[in-house]
C-alpha positions in Angstrom: 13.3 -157.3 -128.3 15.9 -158.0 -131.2 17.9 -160.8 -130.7 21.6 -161.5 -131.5 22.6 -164.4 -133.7 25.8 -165.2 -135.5 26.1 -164.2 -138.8 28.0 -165.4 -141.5 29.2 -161.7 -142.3 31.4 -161.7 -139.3 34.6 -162.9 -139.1 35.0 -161.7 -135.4 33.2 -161.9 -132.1 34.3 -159.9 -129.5 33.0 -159.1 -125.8 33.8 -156.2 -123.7 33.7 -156.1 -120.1 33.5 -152.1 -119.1 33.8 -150.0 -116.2 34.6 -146.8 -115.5 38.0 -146.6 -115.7 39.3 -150.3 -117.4 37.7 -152.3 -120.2 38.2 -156.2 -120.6 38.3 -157.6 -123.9 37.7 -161.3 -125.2 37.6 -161.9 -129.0 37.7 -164.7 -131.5 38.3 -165.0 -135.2 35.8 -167.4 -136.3 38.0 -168.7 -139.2 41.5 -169.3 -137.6 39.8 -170.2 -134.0 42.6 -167.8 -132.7 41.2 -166.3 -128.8 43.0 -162.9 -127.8 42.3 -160.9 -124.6 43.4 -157.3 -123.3 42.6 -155.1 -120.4 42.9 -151.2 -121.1 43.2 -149.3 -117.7 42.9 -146.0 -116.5 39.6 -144.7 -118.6 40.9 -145.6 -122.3 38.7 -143.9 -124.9 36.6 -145.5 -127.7 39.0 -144.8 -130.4 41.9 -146.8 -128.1 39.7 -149.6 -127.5 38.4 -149.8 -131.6 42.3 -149.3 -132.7 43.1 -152.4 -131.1 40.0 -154.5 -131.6 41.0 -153.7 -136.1 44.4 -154.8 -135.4 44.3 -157.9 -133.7 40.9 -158.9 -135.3 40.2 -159.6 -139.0 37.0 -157.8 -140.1 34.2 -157.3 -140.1 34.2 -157.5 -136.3 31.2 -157.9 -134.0 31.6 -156.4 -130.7 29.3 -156.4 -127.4 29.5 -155.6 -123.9 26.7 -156.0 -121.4 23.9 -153.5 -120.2 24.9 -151.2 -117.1 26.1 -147.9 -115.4 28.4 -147.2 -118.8 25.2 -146.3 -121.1 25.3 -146.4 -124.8 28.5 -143.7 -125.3 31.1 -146.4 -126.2 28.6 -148.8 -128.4 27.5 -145.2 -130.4 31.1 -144.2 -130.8 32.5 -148.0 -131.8 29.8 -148.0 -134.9 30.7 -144.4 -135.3 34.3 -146.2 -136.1 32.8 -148.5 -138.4 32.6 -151.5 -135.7 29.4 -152.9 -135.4 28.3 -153.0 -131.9 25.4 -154.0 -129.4 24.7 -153.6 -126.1 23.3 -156.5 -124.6 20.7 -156.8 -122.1 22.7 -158.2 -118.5 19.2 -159.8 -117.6 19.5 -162.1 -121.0 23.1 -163.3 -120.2 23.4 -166.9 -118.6 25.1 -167.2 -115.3 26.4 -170.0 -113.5 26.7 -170.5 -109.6 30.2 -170.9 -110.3 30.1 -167.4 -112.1 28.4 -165.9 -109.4 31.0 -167.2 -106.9 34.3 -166.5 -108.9 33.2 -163.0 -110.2 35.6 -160.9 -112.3 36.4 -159.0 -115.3 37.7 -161.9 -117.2 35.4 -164.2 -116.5 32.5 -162.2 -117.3 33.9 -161.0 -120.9 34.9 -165.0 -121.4 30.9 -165.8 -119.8 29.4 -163.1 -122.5 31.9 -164.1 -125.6 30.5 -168.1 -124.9 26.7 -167.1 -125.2 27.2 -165.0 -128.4 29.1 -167.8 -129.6 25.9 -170.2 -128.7 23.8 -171.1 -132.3 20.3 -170.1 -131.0 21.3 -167.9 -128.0 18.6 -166.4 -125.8 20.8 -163.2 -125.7 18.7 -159.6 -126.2 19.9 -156.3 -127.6 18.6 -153.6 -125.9 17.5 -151.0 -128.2 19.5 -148.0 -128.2 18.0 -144.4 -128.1 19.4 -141.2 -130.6 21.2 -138.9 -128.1 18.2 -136.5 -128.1 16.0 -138.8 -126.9 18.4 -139.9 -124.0 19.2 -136.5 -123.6 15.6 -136.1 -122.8 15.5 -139.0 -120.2 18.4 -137.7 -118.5 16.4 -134.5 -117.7 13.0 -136.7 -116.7 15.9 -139.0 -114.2 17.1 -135.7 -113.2 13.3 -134.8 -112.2 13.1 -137.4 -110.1 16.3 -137.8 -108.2 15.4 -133.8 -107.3 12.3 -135.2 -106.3 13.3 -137.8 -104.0 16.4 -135.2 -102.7 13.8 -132.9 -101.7 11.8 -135.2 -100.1 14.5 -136.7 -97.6 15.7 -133.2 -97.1 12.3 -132.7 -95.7 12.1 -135.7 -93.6 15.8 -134.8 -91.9 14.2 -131.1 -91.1 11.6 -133.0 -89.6 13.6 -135.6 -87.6 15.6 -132.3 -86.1 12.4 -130.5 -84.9 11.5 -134.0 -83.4 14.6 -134.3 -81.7 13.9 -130.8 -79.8 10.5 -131.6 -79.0 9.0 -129.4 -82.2 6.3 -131.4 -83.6 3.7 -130.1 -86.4 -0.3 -130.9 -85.1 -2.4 -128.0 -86.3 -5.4 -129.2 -87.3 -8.5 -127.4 -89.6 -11.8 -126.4 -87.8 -13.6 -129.6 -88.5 -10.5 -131.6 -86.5 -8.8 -132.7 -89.3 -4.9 -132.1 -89.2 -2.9 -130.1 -91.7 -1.5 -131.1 -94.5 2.8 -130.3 -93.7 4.8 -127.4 -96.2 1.7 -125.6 -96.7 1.6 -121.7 -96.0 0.4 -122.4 -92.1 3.2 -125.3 -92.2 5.9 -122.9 -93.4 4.3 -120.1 -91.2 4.7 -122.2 -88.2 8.8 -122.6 -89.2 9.1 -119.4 -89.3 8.3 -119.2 -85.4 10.7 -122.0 -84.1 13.7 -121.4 -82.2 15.9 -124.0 -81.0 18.0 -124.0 -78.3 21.5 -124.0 -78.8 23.4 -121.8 -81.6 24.3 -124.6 -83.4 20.9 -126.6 -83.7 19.5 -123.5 -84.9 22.3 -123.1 -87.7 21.1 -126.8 -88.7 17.9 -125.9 -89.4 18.7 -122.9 -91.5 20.7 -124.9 -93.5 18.0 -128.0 -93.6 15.6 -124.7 -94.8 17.7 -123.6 -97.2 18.3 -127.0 -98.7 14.4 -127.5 -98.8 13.8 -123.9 -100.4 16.9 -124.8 -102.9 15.8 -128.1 -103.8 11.8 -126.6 -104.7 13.3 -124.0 -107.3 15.4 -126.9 -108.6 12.1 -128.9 -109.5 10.9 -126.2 -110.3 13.3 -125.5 -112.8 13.1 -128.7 -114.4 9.7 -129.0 -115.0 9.7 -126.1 -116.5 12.3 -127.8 -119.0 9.9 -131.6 -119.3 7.1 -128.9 -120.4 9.3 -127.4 -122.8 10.2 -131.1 -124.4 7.0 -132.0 -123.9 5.6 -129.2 -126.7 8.5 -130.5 -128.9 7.0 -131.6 -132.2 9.2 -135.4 -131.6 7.2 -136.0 -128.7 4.1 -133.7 -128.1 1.6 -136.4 -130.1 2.6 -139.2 -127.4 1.8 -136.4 -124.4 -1.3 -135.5 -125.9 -2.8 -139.1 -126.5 -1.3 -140.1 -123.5 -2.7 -137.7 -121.0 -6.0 -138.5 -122.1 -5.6 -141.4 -119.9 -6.5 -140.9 -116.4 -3.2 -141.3 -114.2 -0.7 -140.1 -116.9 0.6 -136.7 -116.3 2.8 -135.0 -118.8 5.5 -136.1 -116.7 4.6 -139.9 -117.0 3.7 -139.4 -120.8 7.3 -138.7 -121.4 8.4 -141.4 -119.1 6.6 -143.8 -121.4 7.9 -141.9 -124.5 11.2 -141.5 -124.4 12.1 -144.9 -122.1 9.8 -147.2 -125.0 11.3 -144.9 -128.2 10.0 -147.3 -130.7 6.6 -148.1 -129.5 7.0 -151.2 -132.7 9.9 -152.8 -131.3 7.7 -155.3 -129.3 5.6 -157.9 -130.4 3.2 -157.9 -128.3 1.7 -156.4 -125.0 2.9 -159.1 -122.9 6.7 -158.0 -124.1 5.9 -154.9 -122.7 4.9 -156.0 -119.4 7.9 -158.0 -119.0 10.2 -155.1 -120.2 8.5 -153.1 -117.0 9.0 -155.6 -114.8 4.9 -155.8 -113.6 4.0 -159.4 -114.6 4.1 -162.4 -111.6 6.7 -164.8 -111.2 6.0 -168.2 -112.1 6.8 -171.4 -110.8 6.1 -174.9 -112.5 8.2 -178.1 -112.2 7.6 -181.8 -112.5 4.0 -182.3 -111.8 3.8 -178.8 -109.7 0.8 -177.0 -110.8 2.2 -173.6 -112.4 2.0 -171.1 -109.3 2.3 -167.4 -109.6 4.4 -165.2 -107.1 4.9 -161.0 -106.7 6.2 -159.4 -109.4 9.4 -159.8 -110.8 10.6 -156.2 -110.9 13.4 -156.8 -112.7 12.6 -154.1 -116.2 12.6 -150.4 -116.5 12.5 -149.0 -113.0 11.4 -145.2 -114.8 8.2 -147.0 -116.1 7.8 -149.2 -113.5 7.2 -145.9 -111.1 5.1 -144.0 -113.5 2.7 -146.7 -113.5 2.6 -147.6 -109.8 2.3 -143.7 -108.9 -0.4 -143.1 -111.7 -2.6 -146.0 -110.9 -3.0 -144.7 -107.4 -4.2 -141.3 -108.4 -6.3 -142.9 -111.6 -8.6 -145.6 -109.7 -9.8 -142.9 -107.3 -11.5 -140.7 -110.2 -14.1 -141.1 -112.5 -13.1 -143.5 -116.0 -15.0 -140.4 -118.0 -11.6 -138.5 -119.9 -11.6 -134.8 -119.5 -12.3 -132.2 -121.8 -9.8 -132.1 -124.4 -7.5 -129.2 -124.9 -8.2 -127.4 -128.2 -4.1 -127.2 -129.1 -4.4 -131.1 -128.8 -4.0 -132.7 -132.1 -5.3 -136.1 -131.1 -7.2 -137.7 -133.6 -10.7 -139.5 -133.4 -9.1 -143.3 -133.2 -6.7 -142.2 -130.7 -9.3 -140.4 -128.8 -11.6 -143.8 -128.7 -8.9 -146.2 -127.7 -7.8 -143.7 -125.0 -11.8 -143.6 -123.7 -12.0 -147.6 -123.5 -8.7 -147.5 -121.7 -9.9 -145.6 -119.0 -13.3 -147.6 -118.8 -11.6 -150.5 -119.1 -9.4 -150.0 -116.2 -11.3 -149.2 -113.9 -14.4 -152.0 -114.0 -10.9 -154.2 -114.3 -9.9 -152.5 -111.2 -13.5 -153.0 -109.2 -13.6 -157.0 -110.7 -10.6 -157.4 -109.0 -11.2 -155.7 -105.9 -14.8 -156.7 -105.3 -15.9 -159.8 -107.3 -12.4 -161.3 -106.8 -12.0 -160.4 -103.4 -8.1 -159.6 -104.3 -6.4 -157.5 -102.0 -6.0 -153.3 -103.5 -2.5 -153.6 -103.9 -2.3 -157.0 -106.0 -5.4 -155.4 -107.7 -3.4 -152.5 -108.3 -0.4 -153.8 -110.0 -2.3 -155.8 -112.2 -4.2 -153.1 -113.7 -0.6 -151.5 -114.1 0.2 -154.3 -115.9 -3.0 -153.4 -118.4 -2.1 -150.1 -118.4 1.1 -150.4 -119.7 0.2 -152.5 -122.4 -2.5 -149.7 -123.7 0.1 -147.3 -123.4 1.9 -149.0 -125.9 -1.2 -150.2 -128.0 -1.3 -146.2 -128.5 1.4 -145.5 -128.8 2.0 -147.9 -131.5 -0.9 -146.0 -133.3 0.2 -142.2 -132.2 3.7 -143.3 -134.1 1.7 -145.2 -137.1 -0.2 -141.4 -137.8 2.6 -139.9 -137.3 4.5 -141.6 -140.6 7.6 -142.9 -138.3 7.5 -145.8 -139.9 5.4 -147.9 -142.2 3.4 -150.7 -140.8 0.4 -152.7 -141.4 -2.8 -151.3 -141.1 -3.8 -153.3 -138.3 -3.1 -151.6 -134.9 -1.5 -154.2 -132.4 -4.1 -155.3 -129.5 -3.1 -154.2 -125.4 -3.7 -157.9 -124.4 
């Protein structure tokens, strides 16, 4: 991840604190020593915040604010101003118990201005996407808060029925029961009458809501497909739906959340960016111990791993036949065939010569998987002349 240090270019550091409707500021000039602070209320806008910032600061000025709900608008439109800014990954800031206890606007612009202004500062910038490509993961997030609207929707249709004694238990020749919101399943709603006015009112509505909700994902996948055929991002879906797990969904999860597959080092940089490698403990003479997961990454990537692992390590490693308007070339193709055997005889060590439980065996080939995904993707982005690199293609482990 790229890392912030002073430089001597600067002749002011400045932190912002931002919400939605105030923004805390807490600046130095590096020459003079001269602090200044100033809290804008009720939603000021970017040009507001950069006017004062060139007044009260000699320049070139250095601003930052910390990752959160506020996105990248105000750090675009600041350098759009001619400010250079960064946003800075909250996960890299220091905190003390003390700023933990006595939490508020001040103190945190005061907490972030102090670690910038720290020689050899473990502070990270997180990398910023073009607005097409977070325009793009707003529609994927869209996808799956529709997704998990629909499916609670379902579940409070369900809870009703339950409450008035309605309970689905059909069940196939061979005694096995149906699978719910099939045909049959939908078939048998059609049949229910409730008891009162009202209670049957709820579950028109609860129908409606479930019928309403289906067209909506419907609607955007129809929109990920169109993206996904886009010629920014259809070489990452093709090479990346080779691998057994990733649908096109997940492929431009893994797109459009990593951007620049080059901005990390190393595999292990991308495991800790998704949040899938152990906690570790190891103090004193304590023999280095590793706990769960740390979950504390990119919660998009994080779930298109978890979700495609489940539905990869059931099937056969062997990739499917490859679609004839998928421009994949013959490298990409190999790495994406040793992927899949790789997982899976990673996935059966675990389980059987191990002994490891299937979930702990689970994560930790989604903690291999991401870091393939990126060793291809590296490669997808090196054919594709995004950049120039070195001819040598960055190893998963």
């Amino acid at each position: 991840m790229p890392q912030y240090t002073i430089n001597s270019k600067h002749a002011s550091i400045i932190a912002l604190d931002t919400h939605a409707r105030t923004t805390t500021i807490k600046g130095v000039a590096l020459e003079t020593g001269e602090e200044k602070a100033k809290r804008f209320n009720s939603c000021p806008t970017s040009a507001e915040i950069a006017s004062w910032i060139q007044v009260n600061f000699p320049a070139p000025q250095y601003v930052a604010y910390e990752s959160g709900c506020t996105g990248f608008y105000l750090c675009r439109e600041l350098r759009e101003l001619g400010i250079e800014c960064d946003v800075i990954a909250v996960s890299s800031i220091p905190k003390s118990t003390d700023d933990v206890q006595r939490k508020n606007d001040k103190r945190d612009a005061k907490g972030l201005l102090q670690a910038l202004l720290t020689p050899n500062n473990s502070l990270s910038a997180v990398w910023m996407p073009d607005e097409e490509c977070e325009g793009v993961r707003d529609i994927l997030r869209a996808y799956r808060d529709a997704q998990g609207a629909l499916k609670r929707v379902k579940q409070q249709l369900i809870a009703l029925l339950l409450r008035h004694g309605w309970v689905w238990n059909e069940k196939t020749p061979s005694g096995t029961r149906r699978v719910a919101w099939g045909l049959a399943y939908m078939k048998w709603l059609d049949g229910i009458t409730l008891e009162s006015i009202g209670a049957n009112e709820a579950l028109l509505t609860y129908r409606a809501m479930v019928s309403e909700g289906a067209d909506r994902i419907g609607r955007l996948k129809k929109r990920i497909d169109y993206y996904a055929n886009e010629k920014r991002w259809k070489p990452y879906v093709d090479a990346f739906c080779l691998i057994k797990g990733i649908s096109v969904y997940s492929a431009m999860v893994y797109a459009t959340e990593i951007g620049d597959f080059f901005r990390f080092k190393n595999g292990r940089g991308v495991s800790k960016w998704a949040g899938v490698i152990p906690k570790s403990h190891a103090s004193g003479e304590t023999k280095e111990a590793n706990g769960k997961i740390t979950k504390a990454g990119n919660v998009q990537v994080r779930n298109a791993l978890v979700e495609g692992i489940q539905s990869a390590l059931r099937r056969s490693p062997a990739m499917g036949k490859i679609k004839a308007d998928c421009p994949v070339s013959e490298r990409v193709i190999a790495e994406c065939n040793k992927c899949n055997h790789r997982l899976h005889e990673r996935y059966h060590h675990l389980l059987k010569d191990l002994k490891k439980k299937p979930n702990v065996a689970k994560v930790a080939v989604a903690n291999e998987m991401i870091r393939w995904v990126w060793a291809i993707g590296c490669l997808v982005q090196q054919e594709q002349g995004a950049l120039v690199f070195n001819e040598s293609l960055p190893m998963a482990s």
